[in-house]
TORKOL-4160 file (C-alpha; in steps of 0.2 Angstrom, whole numbers, padded with zeros to 4 digits, m for minus):
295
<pt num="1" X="0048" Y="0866" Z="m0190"/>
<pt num="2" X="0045" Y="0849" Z="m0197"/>
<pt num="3" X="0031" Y="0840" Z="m0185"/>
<pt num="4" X="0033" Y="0821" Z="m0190"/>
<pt num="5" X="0041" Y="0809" Z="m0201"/>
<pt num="6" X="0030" Y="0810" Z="m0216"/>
<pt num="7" X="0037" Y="0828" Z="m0219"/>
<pt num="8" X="0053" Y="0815" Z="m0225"/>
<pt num="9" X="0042" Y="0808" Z="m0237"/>
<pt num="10" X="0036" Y="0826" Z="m0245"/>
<pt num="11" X="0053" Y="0834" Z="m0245"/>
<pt num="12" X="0058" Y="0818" Z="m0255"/>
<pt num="13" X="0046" Y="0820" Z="m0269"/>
<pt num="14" X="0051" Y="0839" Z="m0266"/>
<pt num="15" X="0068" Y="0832" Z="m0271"/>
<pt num="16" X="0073" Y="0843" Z="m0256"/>
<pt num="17" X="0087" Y="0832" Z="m0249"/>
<pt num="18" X="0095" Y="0843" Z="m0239"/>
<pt num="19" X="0095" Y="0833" Z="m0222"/>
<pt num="20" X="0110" Y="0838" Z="m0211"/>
<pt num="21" X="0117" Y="0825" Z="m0198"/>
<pt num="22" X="0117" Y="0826" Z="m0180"/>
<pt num="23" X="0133" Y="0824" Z="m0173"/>
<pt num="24" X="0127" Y="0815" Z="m0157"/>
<pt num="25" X="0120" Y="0803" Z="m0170"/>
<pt num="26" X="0135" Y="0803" Z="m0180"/>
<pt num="27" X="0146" Y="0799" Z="m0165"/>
<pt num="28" X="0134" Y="0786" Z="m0158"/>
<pt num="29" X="0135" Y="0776" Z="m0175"/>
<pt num="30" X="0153" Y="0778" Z="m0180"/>
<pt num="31" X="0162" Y="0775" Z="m0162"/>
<pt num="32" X="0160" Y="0756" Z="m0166"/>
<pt num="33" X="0166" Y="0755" Z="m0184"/>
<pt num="34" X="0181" Y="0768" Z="m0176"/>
<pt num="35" X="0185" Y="0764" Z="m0159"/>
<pt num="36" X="0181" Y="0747" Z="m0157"/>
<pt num="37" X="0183" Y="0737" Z="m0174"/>
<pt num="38" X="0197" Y="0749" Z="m0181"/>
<pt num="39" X="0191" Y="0750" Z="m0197"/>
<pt num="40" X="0197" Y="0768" Z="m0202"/>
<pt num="41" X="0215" Y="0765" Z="m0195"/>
<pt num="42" X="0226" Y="0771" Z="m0208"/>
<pt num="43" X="0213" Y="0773" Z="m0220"/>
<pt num="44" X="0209" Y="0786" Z="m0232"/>
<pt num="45" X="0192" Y="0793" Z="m0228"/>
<pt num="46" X="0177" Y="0801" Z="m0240"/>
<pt num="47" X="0164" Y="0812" Z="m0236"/>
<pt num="48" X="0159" Y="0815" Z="m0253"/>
<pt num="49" X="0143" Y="0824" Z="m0248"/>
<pt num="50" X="0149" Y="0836" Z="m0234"/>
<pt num="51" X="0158" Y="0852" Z="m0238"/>
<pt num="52" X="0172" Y="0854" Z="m0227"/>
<pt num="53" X="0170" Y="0861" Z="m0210"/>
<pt num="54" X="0152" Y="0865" Z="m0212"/>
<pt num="55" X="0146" Y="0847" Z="m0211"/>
<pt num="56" X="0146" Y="0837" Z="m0193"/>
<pt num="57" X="0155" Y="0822" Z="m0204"/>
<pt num="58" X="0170" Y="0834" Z="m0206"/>
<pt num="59" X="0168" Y="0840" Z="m0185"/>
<pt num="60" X="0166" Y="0821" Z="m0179"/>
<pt num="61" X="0183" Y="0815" Z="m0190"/>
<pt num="62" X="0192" Y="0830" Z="m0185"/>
<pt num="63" X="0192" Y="0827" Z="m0167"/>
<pt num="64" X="0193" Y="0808" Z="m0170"/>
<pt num="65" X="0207" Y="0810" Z="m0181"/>
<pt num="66" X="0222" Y="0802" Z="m0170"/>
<pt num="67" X="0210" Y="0793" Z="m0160"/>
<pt num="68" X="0205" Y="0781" Z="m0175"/>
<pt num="69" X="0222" Y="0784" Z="m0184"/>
<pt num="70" X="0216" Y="0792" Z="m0201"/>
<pt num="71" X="0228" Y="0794" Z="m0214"/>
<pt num="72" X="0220" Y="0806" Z="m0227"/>
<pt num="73" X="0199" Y="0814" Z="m0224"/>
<pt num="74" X="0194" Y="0820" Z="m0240"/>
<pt num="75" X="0177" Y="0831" Z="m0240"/>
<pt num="76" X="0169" Y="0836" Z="m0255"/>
<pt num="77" X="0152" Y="0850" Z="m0255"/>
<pt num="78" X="0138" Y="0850" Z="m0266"/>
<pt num="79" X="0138" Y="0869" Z="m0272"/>
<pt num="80" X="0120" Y="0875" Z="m0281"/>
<pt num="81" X="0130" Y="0891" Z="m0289"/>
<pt num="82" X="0148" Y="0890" Z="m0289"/>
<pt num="83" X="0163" Y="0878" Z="m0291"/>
<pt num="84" X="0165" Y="0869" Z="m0275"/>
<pt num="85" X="0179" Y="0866" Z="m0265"/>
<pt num="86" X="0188" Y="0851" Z="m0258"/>
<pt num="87" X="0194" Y="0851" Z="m0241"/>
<pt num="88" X="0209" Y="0838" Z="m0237"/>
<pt num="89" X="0218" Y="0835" Z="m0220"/>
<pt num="90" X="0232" Y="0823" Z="m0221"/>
<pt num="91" X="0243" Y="0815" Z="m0207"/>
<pt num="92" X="0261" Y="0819" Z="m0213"/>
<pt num="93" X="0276" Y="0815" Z="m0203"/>
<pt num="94" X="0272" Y="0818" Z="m0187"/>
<pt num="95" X="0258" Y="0831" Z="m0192"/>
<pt num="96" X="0242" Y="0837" Z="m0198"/>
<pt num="97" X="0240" Y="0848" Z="m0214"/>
<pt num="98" X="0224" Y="0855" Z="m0221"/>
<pt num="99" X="0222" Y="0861" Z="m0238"/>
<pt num="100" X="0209" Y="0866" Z="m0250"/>
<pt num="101" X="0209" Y="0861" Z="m0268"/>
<pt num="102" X="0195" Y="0871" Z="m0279"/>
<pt num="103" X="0185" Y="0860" Z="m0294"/>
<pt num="104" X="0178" Y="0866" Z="m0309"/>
<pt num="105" X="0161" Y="0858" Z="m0307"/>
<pt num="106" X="0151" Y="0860" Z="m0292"/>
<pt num="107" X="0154" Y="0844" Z="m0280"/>
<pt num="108" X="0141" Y="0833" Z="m0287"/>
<pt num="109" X="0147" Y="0816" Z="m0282"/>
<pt num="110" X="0140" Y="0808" Z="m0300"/>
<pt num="111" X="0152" Y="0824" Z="m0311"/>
<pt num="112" X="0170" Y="0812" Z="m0315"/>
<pt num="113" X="0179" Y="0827" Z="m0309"/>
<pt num="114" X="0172" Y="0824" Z="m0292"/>
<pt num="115" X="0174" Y="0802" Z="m0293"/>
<pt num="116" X="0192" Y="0804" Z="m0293"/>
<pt num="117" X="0191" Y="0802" Z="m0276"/>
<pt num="118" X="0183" Y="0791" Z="m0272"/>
<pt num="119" X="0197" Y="0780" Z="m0281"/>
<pt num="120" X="0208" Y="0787" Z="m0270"/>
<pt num="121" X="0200" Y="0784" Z="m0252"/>
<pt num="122" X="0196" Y="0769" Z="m0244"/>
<pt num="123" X="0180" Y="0771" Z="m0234"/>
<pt num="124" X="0165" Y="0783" Z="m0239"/>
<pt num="125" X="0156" Y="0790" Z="m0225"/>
<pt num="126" X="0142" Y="0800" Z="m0228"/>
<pt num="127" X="0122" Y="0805" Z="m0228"/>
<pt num="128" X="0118" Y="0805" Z="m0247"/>
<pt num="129" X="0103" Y="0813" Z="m0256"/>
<pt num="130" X="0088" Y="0801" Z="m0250"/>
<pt num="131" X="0082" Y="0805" Z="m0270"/>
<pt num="132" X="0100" Y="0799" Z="m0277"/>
<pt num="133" X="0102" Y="0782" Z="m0265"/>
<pt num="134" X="0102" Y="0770" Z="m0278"/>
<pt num="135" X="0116" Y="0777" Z="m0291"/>
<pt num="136" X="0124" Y="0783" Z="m0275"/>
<pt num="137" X="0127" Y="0765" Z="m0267"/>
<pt num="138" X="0129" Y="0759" Z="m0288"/>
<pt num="139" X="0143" Y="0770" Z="m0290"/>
<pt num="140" X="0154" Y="0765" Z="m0274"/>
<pt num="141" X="0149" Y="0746" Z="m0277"/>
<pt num="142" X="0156" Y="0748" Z="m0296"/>
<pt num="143" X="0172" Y="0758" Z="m0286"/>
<pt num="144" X="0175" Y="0741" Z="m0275"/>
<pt num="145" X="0174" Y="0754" Z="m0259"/>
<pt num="146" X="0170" Y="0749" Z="m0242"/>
<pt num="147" X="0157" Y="0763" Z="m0235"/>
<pt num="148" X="0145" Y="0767" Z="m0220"/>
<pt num="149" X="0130" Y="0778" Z="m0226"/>
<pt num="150" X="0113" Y="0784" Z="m0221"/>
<pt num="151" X="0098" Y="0781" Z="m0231"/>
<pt num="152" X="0079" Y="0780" Z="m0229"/>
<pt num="153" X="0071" Y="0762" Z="m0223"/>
<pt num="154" X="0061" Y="0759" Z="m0237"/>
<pt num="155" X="0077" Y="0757" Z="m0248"/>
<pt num="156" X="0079" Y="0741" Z="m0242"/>
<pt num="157" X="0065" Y="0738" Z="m0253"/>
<pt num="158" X="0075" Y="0744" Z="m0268"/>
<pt num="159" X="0076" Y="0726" Z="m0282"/>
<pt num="160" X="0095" Y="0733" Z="m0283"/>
<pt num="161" X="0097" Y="0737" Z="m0264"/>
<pt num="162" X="0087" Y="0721" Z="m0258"/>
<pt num="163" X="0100" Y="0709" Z="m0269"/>
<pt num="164" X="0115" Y="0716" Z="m0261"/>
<pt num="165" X="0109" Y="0712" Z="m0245"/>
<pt num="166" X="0104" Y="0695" Z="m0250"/>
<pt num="167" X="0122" Y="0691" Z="m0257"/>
<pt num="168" X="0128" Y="0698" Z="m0242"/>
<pt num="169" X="0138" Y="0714" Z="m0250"/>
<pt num="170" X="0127" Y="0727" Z="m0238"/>
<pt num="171" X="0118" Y="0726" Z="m0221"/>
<pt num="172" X="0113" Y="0737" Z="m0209"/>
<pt num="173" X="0123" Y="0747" Z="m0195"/>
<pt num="174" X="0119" Y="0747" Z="m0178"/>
<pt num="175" X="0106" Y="0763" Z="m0176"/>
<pt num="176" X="0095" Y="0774" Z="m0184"/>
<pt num="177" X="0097" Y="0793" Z="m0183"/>
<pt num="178" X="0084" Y="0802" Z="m0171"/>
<pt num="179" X="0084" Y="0816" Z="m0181"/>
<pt num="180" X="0092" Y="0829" Z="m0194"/>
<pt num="181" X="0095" Y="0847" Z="m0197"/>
<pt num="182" X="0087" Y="0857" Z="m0209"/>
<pt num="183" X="0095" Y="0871" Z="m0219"/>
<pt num="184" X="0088" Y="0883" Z="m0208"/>
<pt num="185" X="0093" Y="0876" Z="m0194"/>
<pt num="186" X="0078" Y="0868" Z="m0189"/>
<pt num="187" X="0077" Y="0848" Z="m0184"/>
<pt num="188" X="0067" Y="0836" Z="m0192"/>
<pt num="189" X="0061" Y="0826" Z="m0177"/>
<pt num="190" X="0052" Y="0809" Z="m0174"/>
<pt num="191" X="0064" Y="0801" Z="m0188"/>
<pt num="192" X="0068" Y="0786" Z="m0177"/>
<pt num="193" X="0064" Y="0770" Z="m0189"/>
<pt num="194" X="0063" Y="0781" Z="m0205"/>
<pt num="195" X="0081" Y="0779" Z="m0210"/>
<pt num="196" X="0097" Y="0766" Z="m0206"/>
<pt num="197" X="0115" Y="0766" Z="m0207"/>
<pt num="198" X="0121" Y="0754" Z="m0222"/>
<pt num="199" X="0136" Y="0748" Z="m0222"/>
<pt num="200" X="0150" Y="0733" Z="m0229"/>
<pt num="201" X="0162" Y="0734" Z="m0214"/>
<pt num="202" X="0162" Y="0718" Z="m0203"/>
<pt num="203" X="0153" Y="0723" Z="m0185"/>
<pt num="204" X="0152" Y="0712" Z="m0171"/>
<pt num="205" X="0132" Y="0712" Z="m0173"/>
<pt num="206" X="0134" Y="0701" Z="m0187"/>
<pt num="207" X="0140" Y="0687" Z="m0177"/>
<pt num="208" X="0126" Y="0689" Z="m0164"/>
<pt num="209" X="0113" Y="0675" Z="m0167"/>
<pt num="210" X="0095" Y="0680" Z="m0165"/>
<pt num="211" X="0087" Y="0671" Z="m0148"/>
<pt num="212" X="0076" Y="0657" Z="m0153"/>
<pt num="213" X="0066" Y="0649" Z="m0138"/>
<pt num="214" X="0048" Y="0645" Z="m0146"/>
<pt num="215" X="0043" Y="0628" Z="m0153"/>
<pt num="216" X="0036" Y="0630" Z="m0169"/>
<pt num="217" X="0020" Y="0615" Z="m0160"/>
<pt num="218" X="0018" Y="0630" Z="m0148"/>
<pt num="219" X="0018" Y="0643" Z="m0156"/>
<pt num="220" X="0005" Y="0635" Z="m0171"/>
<pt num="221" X="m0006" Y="0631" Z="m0159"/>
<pt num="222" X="m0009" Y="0651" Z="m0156"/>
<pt num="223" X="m0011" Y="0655" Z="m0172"/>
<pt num="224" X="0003" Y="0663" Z="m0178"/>
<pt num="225" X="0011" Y="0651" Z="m0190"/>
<pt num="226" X="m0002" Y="0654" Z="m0207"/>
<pt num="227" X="0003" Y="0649" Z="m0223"/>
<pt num="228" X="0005" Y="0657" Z="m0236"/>
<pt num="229" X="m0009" Y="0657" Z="m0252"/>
<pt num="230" X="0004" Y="0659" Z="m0266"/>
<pt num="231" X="0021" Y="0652" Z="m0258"/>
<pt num="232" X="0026" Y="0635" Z="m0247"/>
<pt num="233" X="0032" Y="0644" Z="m0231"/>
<pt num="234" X="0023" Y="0652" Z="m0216"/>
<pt num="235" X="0022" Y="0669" Z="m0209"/>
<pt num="236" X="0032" Y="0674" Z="m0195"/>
<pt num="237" X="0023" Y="0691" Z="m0188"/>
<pt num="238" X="0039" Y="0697" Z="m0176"/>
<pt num="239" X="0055" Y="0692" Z="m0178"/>
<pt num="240" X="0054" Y="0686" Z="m0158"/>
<pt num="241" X="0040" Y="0672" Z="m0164"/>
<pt num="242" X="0054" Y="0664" Z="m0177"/>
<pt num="243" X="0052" Y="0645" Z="m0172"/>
<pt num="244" X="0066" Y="0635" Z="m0164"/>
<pt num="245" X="0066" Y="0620" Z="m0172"/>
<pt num="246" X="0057" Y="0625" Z="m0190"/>
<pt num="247" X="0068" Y="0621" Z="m0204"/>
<pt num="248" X="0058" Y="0625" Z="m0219"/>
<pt num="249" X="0057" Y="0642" Z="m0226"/>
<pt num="250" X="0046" Y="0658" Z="m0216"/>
<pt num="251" X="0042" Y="0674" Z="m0220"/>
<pt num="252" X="0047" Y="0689" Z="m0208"/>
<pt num="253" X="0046" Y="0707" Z="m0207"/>
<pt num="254" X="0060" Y="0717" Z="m0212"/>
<pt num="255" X="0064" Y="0721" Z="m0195"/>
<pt num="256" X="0072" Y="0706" Z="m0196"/>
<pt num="257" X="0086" Y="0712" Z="m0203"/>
<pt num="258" X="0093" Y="0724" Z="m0187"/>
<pt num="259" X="0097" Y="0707" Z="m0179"/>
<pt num="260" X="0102" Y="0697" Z="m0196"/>
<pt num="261" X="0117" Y="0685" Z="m0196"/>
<pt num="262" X="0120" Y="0676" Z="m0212"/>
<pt num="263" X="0128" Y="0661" Z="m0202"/>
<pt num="264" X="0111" Y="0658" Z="m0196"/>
<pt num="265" X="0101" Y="0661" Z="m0208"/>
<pt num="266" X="0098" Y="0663" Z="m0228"/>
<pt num="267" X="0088" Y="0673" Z="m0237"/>
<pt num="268" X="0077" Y="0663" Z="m0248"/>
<pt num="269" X="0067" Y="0678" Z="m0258"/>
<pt num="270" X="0057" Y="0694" Z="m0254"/>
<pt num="271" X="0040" Y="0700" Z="m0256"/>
<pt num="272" X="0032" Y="0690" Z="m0266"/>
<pt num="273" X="0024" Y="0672" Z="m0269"/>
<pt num="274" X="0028" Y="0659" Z="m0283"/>
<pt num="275" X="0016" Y="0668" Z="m0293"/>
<pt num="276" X="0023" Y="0682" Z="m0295"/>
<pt num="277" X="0011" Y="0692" Z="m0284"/>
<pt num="278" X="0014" Y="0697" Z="m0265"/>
<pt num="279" X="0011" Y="0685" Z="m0252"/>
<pt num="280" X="m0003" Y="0684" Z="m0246"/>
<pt num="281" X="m0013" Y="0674" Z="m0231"/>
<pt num="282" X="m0032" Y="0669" Z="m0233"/>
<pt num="283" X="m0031" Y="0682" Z="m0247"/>
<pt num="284" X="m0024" Y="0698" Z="m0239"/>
<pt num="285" X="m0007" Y="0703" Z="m0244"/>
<pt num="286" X="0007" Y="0703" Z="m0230"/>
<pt num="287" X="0018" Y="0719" Z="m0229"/>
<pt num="288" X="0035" Y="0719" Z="m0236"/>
<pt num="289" X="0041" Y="0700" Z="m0228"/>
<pt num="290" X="0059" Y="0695" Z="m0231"/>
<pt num="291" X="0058" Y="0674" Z="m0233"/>
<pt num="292" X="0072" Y="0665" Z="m0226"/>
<pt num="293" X="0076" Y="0648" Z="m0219"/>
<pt num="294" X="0090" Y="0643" Z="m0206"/>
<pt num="295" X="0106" Y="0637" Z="m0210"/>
């Protein structure tokens, strides 16, 4: 059994991406998108990571299925050693009817036997391949697709993940899973803050502004607005700390970005300083901070 989060990091290199979702956490994160913003109402969904009813995707959609008003729930499996197989359940008339459509290849989501589908459906749900995240989000960005997805934390850190969340295309969901399954059945535990839900779907968290109540006179006075060496802003330690009435651009950590809302602020830049290098205060480099300035 794994012990702690770095075993996320090994099985990674390991290419062992083989991380099975809860389905508490599944049902904690969805219920939002599903219940209360309605965004899978007459929607054709994709699971194109989760074969069939072997995957908690499949089991939490299945016994949503009237409840959010799906049209069509497409899953398709990764198969090491066979042809996989696609599992479709459709609302016709006044009833449900499940089929299975066999493919040539084996599932992989990157074959164009297998992207057919996504052309067909409207939302992509899923936890992809933590080694694959980039060409996974790539491939349903070129598709146009509205998706909610999980994905390791540090892939904010991505050049081609970061820019999407600065021109506002993805942003994060509202949890982080506690934990995941194993092939052999085994959890993966203490994996709370190692991974996040990405998303495109409007959620009411965007619209919540973060609470500023410090003055940036009292909060310089402690100490905690530095400057930066290589780059004309200060450093913000905690997103709590971000100054009231400071109009000029900070650096904060990425943590930021759970409480983000793109009418209050604008991200200016990340990581590094106008020379190229990472920011840096008296000439020690600052961890991964996001630089933004308020609207």
């Amino acid at each position: 059994m794994a012990r702690n989060g770095s075993n996320l990091k090994k099985a990674k290199v390991a290419k062992n991406d083989e991380f099975y979702t809860r389905l508490e956490d599944i049902e904690q994160e969805l219920r939002v998108y599903g219940r209360k913003c309605g965004h899978f109402k007459d929607k054709v969904i994709l699971c194109p990571c989760d074969e069939s009813e072997h995957t908690n995707f499949y089991k939490h959609f299945m016994m949503n299925f009237e409840e959010y008003g799906l049209k069509k729930l497409i899953c398709v499996g990764y198969c090491t050693n066979r042809p996989a197989e696609v599992h479709i359940v459709e609302k016709i008339d006044d009833g449900i009817v499940e089929k299975n459509v066999q493919l040539v290849g084996n599932g992989d989501f990157r074959n164009e036997e297998t992207q057919k589908f996504f052309d067909e459906c409207d939302v992509v749900v899923t936890n992809p391949p933590f080694s694959l995240f980039r060409e996974f989000v790539a491939l349903i960005m070129e598709k146009n697709k509205k998706f909610l997805i999980i994905g390791n934390k540090n892939s904010i850190s991505y050049k081609e993940i970061f820019a999407l969340i600065r021109e506002n295309k993805l942003w994060l969901g509202y949890t982080s899973p506690a934990k995941f399954i194993q092939p052999d059945s085994n959890e993966m535990k203490n994996m709370t803050g190692l991974t996040r839900w990405f998303t495109n779907l409007e959620i009411p968290k965007r619209e919540e502004k973060i609470d500023t109540r410090i003055e940036f006179a009292h909060g310089d006075s402690k100490g905690w607005y530095q400057k930066y060496d290589n780059y004309d802003a200060i450093n913000v330690s905690e997103t709590r700390q971000i100054p009231m009435d400071y109009e000029k651009v900070m650096g904060v950590p990425i943590t930021f970005l759970d409480k983000y809302n793109p009418k209050q602020f604008k991200i200016v830049g990340f990581r590094k300083g106008d020379d190229g290098l990472d920011l840096k205060v008296n000439g020690k480099d600052t961890y991964c901070r996001i630089l933004i300035q308020k609207m």
